[in-house]
C-alpha positions as CSV (number, residue, x, y, z in Angstrom):
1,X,0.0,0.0,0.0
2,X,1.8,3.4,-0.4
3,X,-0.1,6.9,-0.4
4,X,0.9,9.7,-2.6
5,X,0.4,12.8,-2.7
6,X,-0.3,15.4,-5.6
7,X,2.4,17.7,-6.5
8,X,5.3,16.0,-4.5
9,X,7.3,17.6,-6.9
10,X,6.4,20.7,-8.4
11,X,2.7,20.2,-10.5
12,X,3.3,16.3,-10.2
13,X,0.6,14.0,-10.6
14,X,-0.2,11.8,-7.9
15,X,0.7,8.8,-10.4
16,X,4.3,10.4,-11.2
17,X,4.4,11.0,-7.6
18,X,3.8,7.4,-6.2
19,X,6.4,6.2,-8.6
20,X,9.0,8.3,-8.3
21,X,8.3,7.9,-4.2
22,X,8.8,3.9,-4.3
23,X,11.7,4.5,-6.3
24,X,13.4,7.0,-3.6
25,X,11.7,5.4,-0.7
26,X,12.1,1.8,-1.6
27,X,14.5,1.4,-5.0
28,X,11.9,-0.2,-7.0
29,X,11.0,0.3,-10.3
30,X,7.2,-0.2,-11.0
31,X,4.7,1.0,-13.8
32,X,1.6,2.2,-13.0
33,X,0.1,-0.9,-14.4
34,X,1.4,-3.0,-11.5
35,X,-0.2,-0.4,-9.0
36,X,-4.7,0.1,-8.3
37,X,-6.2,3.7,-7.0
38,X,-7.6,2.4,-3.5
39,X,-9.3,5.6,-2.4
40,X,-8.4,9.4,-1.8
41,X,-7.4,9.9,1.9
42,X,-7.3,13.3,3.4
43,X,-5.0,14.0,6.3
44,X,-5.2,17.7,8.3
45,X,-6.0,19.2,4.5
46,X,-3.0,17.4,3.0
47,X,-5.0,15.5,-0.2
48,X,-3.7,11.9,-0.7
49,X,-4.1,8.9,-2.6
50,X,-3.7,5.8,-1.4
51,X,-2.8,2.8,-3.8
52,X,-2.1,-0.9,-3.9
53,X,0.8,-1.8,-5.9
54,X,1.8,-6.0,-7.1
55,X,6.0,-5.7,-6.7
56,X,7.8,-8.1,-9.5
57,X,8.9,-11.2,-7.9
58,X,12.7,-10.3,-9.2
59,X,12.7,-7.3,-6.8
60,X,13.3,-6.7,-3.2
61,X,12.3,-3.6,-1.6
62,X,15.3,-2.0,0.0
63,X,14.5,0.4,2.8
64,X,16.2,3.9,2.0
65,X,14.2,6.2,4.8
66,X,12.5,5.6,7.7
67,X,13.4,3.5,11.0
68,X,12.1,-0.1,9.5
69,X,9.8,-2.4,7.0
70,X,8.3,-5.5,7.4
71,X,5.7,-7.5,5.6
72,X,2.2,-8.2,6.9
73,X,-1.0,-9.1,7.0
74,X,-3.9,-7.1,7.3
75,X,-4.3,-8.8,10.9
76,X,-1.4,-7.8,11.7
77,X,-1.7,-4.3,10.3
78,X,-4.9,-3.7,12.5
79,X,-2.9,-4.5,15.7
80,X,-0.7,-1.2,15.1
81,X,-1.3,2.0,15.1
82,X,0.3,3.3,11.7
83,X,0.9,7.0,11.5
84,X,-2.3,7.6,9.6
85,X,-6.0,7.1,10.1
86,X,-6.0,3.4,9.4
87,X,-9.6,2.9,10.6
88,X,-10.5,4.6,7.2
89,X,-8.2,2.5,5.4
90,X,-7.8,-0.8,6.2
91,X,-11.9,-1.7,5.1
92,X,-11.1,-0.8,1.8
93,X,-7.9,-2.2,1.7
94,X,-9.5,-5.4,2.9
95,X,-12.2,-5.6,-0.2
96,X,-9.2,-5.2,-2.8
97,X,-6.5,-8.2,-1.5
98,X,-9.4,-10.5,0.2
């Protein structure tokens, strides 16, 4: 799952800006074809979209910010408390990989 949002560079799309996000963030190469529009998400006025993305077998995400990653399950996911409103989230995530 990885949110985006618009104009993450200057008058970038929300689709240039997810990929060119999981490229800094994570040093994988997708195209949008490999990645779904979930729903928009807004946080304290700051417009997001939140998407679902398939990750070629071939690649490994390799973790370039933040303090860790893991994989999960959506259980799992519900038993934390992620740094966004996941109550609004995780529902609709659950209807797309289910």
């Amino acid at each position: 799952m990885v949110l985006a949002r618009r104009g993450g560079e200057e008058g970038e799309s929300y689709e240039k800006t997810l990929l060119r996000e999981v490229k800094e963030e994570y040093n994988l190469d997708l195209q949008l074809s490999q990645c779904n529009y979930l729903m928009d998400y807004n946080d304290r006025d700051d417009p997001l979209c939140v998407y679902v993305c398939k990750i070629n077998p071939d690649q490994e995400p390799e973790l370039r910010e933040g303090l860790d990653m893991k994989w999960m399950t959506i259980d799992e996911i519900e038993k934390i408390k992620l740094g966004f409103h996941q109550e609004g989230i995780i529902p609709v995530l659950k209807t797309v990989v289910s």
